[in-house]
Phi, psi and omega in degrees: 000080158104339170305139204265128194228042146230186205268136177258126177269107164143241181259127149245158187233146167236116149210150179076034158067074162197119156298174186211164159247133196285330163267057165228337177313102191219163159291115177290356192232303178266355191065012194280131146024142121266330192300000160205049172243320189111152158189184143228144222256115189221123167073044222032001166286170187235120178228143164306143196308304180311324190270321141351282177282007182264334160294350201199015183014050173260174227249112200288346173310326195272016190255315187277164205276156140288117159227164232084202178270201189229103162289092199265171224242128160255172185223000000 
């Protein structure tokens, strides 16, 4: 399903120990685009960050990495 499986001229995208064509690289549950949007791959699927909270209503602040330092909180 969309992995490319003749030779791609141009822009390839690599993921998921696969090549692409950035338009078949798609959201498996939405079809929306990923090659420059982003994804995540949940339940061996590659899903939009968006289709991702809306299954699983988790909380997007929890999706991006920390960086930098860190403040722990003393009492």
């Amino acid at each position: 399903m969309g992995v490319a499986e003749e030779f791609v001229i141009g822009r390839v995208i690599k993921a998921m120990n696969s090549s692409w064509h950035p338009n078949c690289f798609l959201c498996q549950l939405c079809d929306a685009p990923l090659a420059d949007a982003g994804f995540i791959k949940s339940a061996g699927r590659s899903v939009t960050i968006v289709t991702y909270i809306l299954l699983t209503r988790a909380a997007p602040i929890m999706l991006w990495p920390i960086i930098g330092q860190s403040i722990i909180g003393t009492k």
